[in-house]
C-alpha positions as CSV (number, residue, x, y, z in Angstrom):
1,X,-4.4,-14.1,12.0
2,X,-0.6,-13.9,12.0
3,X,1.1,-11.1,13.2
4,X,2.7,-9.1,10.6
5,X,6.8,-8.7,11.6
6,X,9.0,-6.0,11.0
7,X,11.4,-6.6,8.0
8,X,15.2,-6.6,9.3
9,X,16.9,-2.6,8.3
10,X,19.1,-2.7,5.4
11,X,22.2,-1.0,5.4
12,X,22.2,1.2,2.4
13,X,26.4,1.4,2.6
14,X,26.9,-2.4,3.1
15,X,24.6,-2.6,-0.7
16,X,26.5,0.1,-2.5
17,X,29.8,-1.7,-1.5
18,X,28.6,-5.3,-2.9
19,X,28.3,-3.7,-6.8
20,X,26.3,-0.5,-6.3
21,X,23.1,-1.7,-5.4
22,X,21.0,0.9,-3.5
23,X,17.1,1.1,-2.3
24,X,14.1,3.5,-3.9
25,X,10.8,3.5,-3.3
26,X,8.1,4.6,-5.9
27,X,6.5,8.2,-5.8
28,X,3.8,8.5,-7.8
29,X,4.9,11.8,-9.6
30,X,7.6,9.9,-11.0
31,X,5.3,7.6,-13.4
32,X,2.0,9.9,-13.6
33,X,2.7,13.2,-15.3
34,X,-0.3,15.0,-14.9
35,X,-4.6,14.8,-14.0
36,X,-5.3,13.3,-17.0
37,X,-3.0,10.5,-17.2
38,X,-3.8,10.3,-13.1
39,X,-7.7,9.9,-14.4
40,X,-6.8,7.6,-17.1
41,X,-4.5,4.9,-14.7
42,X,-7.0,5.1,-12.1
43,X,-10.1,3.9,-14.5
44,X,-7.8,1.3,-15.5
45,X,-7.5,0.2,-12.1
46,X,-10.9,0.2,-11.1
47,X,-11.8,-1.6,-14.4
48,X,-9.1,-4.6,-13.1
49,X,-10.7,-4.8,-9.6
50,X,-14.6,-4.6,-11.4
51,X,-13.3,-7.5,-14.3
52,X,-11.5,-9.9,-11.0
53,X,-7.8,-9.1,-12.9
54,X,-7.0,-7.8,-9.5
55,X,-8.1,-9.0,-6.2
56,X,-8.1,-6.6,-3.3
57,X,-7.9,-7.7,0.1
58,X,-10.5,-6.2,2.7
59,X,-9.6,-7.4,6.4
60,X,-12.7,-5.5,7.7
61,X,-15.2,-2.8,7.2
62,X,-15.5,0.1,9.8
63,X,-17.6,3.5,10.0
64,X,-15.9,6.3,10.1
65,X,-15.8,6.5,14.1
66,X,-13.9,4.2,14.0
67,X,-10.8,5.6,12.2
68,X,-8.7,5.8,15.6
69,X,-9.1,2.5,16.6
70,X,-8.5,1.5,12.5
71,X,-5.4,3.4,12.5
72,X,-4.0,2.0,15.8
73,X,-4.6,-1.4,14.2
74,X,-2.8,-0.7,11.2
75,X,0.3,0.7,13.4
76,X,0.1,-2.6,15.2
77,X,0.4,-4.9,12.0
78,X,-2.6,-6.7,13.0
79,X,-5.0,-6.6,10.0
80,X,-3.6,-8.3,6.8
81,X,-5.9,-6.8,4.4
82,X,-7.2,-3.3,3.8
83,X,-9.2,-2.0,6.3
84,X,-12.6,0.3,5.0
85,X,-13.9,3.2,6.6
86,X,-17.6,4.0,5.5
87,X,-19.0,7.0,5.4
């Protein structure tokens, strides 16, 4: 599998000086407000992956022994998938 490569840095002041543009990043407290909506997006989800509306890519299943050697692969960029740890 191809490598995975680091995306080039952005500088944040070169973008606000070409019409204000800036970067953000999602946080989930900004769009969930509380458990029960939490509860309520998450079945939603699950109910898309179940149906095939959304596809989720597993690169490999691992037990839970594993998780070192899973994480040092994730820091690497090797897998291109979601990697499972079973319990």
């Amino acid at each position: 599998m191809p490598r995975q490569q680091t995306p080039p840095l952005v500088d944040s002041v070169w973008l606000s000086q070409r019409g204000g543009m800036y970067l953000t990043r999602a946080v989930r407290g900004h769009f969930i407000a509380d458990r029960t909506q939490l509860v309520a997006r998450m079945a939603e989800l699950f109910d898309w992956i179940v149906s095939g509306g959304l596809r989720v890519n597993i690169a490999r299943r691992s037990p839970l022994s594993d998780a070192a050697r899973a994480h040092r692969d994730i820091e690497s960029g090797a897998p291109t998938g979601k990697i499972l740890l079973e319990v």
